[in-house]
C-alpha positions as CSV (number, residue, x, y, z in Angstrom):
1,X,16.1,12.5,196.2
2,X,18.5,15.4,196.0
3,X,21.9,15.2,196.7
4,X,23.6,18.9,197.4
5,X,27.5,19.2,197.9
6,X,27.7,21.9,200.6
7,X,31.2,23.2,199.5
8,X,30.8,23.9,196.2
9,X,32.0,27.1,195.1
10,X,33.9,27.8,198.7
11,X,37.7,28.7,197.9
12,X,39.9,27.1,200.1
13,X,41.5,29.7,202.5
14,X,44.9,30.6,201.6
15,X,47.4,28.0,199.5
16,X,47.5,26.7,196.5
17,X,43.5,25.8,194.6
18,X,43.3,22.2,193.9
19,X,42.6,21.3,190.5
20,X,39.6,18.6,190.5
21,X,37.8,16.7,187.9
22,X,34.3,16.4,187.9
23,X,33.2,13.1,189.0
24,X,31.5,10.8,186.0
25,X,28.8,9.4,188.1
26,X,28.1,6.4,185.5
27,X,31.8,5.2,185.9
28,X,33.9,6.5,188.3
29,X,34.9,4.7,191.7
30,X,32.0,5.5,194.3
31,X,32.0,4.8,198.0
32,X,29.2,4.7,199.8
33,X,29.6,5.5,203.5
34,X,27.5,4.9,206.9
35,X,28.0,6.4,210.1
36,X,26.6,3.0,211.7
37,X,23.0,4.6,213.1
38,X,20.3,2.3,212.6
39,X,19.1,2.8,208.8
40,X,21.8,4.4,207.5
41,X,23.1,0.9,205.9
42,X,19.4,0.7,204.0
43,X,19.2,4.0,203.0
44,X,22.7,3.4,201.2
45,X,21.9,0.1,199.6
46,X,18.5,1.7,198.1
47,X,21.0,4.8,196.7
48,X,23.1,1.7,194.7
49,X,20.0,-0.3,193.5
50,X,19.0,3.0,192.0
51,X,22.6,3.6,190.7
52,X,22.4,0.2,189.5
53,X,19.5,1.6,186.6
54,X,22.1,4.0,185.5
55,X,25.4,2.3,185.5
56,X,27.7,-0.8,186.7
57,X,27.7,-1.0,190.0
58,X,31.2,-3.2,190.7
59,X,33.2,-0.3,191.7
60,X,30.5,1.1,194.1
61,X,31.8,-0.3,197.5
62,X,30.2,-0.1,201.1
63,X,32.2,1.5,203.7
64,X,31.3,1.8,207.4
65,X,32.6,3.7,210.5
66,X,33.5,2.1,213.4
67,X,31.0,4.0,216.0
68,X,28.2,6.5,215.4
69,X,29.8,8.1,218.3
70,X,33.3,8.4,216.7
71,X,35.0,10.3,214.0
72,X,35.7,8.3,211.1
73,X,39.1,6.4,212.0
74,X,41.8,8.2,210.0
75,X,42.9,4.8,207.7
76,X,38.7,5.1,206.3
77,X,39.4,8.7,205.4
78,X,42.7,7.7,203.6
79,X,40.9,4.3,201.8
80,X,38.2,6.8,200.4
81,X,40.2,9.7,199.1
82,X,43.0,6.8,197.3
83,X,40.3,4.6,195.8
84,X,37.1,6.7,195.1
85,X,36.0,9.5,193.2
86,X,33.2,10.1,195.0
87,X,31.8,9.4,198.3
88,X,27.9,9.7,199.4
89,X,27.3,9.6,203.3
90,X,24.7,8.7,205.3
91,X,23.5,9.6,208.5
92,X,20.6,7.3,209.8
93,X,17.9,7.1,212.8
């Protein structure tokens, strides 16, 4: 499985440039987050059993939207970005 971050390397327009650190994927906070298809929950747990070979897996938390058909609900967004240094989504069917 590869996992590609499709904004990497695209400047923000305009504005101050945020200053991140890279993510240390054996310790930092992860949360791991489903659009609520069918699958999507599966395919998430198998991505922290495989974690789990590689690192502690205590502060790797399940997240969930409300609706497949919705946005993600405004108080998830916040929760993620104040508690997590990374965030994998999935998208199942």
């Amino acid at each position: 499985m590869r996992i590609y971050n499709p904004t990497f390397g695209i400047s923000a327009a305009g504005g101050e440039k945020a200053v991140l650190k890279p993510v240390n994927w054996k310790t930092d906070a992860i949360a791991l987050v489903s659009n609520s298809k069918p699958n999507a929950r599966e395919l998430l747990w198998g991505i922290r059993d495989k974690l789990s070979a590689h690192r502690q897996v205590e502060n790797i938390k399940f997240l969930a939207k409300n609706s497949a058909s919705q946005p993600a609900p405004k108080e998830l967004l916040q929760e993620v970005a104040a508690n997590y240094r990374a965030a994998i989504l999935a998208l199942g069917d």
